[in-house]
C-alpha positions, 0 to 999 in steps of 0.5 A: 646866571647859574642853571637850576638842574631842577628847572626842566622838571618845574610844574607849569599851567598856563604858561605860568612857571610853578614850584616843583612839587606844586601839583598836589595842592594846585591840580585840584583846586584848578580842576574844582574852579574850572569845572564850576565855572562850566557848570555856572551858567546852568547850576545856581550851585555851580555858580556859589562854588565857583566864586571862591574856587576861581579866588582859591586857584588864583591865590594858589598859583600866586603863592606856588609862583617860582621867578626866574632869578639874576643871580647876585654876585657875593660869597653869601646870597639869601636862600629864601624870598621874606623879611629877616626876623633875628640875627643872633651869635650862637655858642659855637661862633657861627651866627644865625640868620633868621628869615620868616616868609609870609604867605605872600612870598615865593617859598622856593628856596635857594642854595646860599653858596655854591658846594656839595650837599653833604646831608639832608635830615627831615626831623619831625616837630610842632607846627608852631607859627613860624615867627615864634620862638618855639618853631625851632621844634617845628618840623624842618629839613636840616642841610649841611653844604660843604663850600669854600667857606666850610660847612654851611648849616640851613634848616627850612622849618615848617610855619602853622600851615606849612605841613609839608616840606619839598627838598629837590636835592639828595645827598651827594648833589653838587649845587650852584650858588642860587640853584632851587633846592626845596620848597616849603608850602605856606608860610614858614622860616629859613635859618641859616648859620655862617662861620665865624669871621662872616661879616652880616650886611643885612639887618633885622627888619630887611627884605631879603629875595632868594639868589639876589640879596647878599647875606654877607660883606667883603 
């Protein structure tokens, strides 16, 4: 199983494992529950605040969740946790699959294949919900991998509520198959872009797990 070099630097609280780059959301939503809680026994107003802050934290350290990972064996594995959305040839021969991660998803993304990263591009855009067309316009973090199977082409694109995109990774970085490289905050799309002659083994529809389901066939 590959070794995130990202791993030693993961938030934690609690002994749960968190995203890198979780705290700025997740710090105060747990400090404001944990403080209404204290203050519920003596405050009614405490009490009212404490309920739906105590929900909020608890969904948040859900959604900012990062698993450990059995790496699957393949030349191609998903980069993210969601459903394929579409799987379209494009003009050049590569083909393009289009994975949409819900709110209930782990949003870590991972390295499809092992390679270098040659470049990382932040282009600004909409934030148009992640399942309709238009979010090809939406703000996104554009990487390029060069890997046995040449240059390799992912975009993490940002959803209705994902306003920040988190790369873990600068260019230049060698990266193993499965490593986290970045993150996206609520709900978003992974598009990647194989070289012609990849066979898909998935289909629209499926459920694909970041470092574990196999993108591609023999």
């Amino acid at each position: 199983m590959p070794h995130s070099k990202t791993s030693a630097s993961r938030d934690s609280l609690a002994g749960v494992r968190l995203a890198r780059g979780a705290s700025p959301w997740l710090l105060p939503t747990v400090a404001t529950a944990a403080v209404s809680l204290v203050r519920a026994r003596r405050s009614g107003a405490a009490k009212a605040v404490a309920v739906p802050a105590t929900a909020l934290a608890a969904g948040m350290l859900w959604f900012f969740r990062d698993p450990e990972r059995e790496i699957a064996r393949g030349r191609v594995i998903s980069p993210a946790d969601g459903v394929v959305q579409s799987i379209m040839p494009w003009k050049d021969g590569r083909t393009r699959v289009a994975i949409f991660m819900s709110p209930l998803n782990v949003h870590v993304n991972r390295a499809p294949l092992a390679g270098t990263v040659t470049s990382v591009e932040h282009v600004p855009g909409g934030f148009v919900p992640a399942f309709n067309k238009e979010s090809e316009n939406n703000e996104r973090v554009v990487w390029h991998f060069d890997t046995e199977l040449g240059d390799i082409e992912m975009i993490q694109i940002a959803g209705a509520v994902a306003r920040r995109i988190v790369p873990y990774l600068p260019e230049g970085t060698k990266v193993e198959q499965g490593e986290r490289i970045g993150l996206i905050r609520f709900g978003s799309r992974v598009d990647l872009y194989l070289p012609e002659g990849v066979e898909i083994d998935v289909e629209v529809g499926q459920k694909t797990v970041a470092g574990v389901t196999r993108i591609d066939r023999d």
